[in-house]
N, C-alpha and C positions, 0 to 999 in steps of 0.2 A: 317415686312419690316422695314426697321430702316431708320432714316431721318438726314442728316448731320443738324447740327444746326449752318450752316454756312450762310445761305441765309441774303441779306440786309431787314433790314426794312424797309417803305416806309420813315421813316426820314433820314436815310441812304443818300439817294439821295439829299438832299441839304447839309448834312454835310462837310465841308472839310477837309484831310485827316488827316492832324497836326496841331499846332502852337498855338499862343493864341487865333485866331480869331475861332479854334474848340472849345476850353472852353467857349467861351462868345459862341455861338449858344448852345452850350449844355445846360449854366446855361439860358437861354433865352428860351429854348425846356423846363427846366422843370417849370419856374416858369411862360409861356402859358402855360400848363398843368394845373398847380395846380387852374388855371387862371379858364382854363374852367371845369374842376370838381365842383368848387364852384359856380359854373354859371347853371350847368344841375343839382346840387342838387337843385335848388331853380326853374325850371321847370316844374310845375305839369301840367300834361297830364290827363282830366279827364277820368275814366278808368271805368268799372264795375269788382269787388266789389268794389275798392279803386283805389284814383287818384294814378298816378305814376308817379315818377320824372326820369330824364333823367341820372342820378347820372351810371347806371351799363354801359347801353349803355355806356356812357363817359367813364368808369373805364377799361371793356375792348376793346373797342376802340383803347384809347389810347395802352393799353399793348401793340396790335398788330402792332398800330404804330411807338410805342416808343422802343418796344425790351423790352426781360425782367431785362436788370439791369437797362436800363433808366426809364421804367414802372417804376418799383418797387421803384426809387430814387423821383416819380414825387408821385407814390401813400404815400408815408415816409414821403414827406415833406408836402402834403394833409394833412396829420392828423396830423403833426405836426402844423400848422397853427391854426388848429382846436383845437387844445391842450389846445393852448394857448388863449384859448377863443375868437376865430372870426368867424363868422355867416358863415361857409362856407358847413355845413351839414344843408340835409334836415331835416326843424323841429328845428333844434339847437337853435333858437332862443326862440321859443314859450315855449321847454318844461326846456329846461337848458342849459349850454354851456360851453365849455371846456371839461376837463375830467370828470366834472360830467354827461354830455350827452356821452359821448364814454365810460363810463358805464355801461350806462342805458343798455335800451333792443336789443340799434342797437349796440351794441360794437362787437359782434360775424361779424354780416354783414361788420363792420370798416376792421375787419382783416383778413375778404375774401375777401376783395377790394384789400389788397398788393397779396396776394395767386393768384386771377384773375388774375391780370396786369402778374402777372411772368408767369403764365400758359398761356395765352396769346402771353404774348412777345416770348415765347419758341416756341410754335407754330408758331409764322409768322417766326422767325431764320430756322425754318427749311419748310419752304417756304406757309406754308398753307393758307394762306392769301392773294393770290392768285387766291384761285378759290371759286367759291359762294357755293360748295358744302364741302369743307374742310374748308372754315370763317365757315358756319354756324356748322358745329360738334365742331368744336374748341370755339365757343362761347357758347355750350351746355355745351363741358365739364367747361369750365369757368363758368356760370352759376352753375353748382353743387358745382363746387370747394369754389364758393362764398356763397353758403347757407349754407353748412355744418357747417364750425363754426358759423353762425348762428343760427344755428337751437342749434346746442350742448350749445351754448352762454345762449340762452333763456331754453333750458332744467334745466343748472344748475340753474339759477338764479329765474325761476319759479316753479321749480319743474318736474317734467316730469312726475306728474297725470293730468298734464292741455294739454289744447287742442296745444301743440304747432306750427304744422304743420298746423294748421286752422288759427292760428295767424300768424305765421311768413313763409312761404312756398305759401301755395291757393291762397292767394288773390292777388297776384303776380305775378302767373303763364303768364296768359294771356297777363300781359303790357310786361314780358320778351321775351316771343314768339314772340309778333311784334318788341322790340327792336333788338333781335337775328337776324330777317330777316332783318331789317333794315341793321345791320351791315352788315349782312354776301353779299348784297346788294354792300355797299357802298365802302370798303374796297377794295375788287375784281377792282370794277371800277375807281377807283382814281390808280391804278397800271396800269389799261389799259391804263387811261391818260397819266400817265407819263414816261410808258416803260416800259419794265423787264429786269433789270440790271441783 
């Protein structure tokens, strides 16, 4: 079944149609974005096996409310920020900061954060973000789409005789599964709120 990729997003609905006051909400939409991304990386949730910060949650959230070229503009200027050496990834501070942390071991996860937001925002454009059982498949596939370079990130860079999937995948599993519902939750319902355009 194919899906028009024409539906609004939920930011859609405060936007206005033209003129300069649509650019100043737009630059104002992404640079709250970027706002709260660096605000739920520095969230840690304590978790078993490992805490976990609220950074994906955020990452496709937003997609699905931003759309995927606004997503994608809001995840772009995220790491750029972060480029440029400012504390806005989990950990960035403690181990190193700048492009020497987007580097390191999370660079693969850095660049399934833009891959999510787009695969995300695509999904709510063609209305899935709507209901709690299409948010939550659409925040699954988003979650793969986000670990795969990932995982390939950490394979080249360690080797792939080591345990990678024990490092960077398992211990993870669990705090995404409650984020995923979370989302797939909350998304749904902030559209009940406000209507379906």
């Amino acid at each position: 079944m194919a899906y028009a990729l024409t539906q609004k997003v939920l930011v859609d609905n405060i936007m206005p149609r033209n003129g300069a006051q649509r650019m100043v909400r737009e630059a104002a939409l992404v640079v709250a974005g970027i706002a709260v991304l660096a605000l739920a990386a520095h969230i840690k949730v304590p978790m078993f096996p490992v805490p976990v910060t609220m950074t994906t949650f955020a990452v496709l959230t937003l997609g699905a409310a931003y759309g995927p070229r606004r997503g994608l503009i809001t995840i772009l200027g995220y790491l750029g920020v972060g480029a440029l050496g400012f504390d806005v990834f989990a950990g960035s501070a403690a181990e190193a900061s700048g492009l020497t942390y987007m580097m390191g071991s999370t660079g693969g996860y850095l660049v399934g954060y833009a891959l999510a937001a787009l695969t995300l925002g695509t999904f709510a454009r063609a209305g899935w973000d709507r209901s709690m059982g299409r948010m939550a498949l659409a925040m699954l596939v988003g979650n793969v789409v986000l670990y795969i370079p990932g995982v390939i990130w950490l394979g080249q860079l360690y080797g792939w005789d080591q345990p990678i999937l024990a490092w960077g995948v398992t211990p993870f599993l669990l705090g995404d599964a409650l984020k995923l519902a979370l989302a797939a939750l909350a998304v749904p319902a902030v559209w009940r709120l406000i209507g379906r355009d």
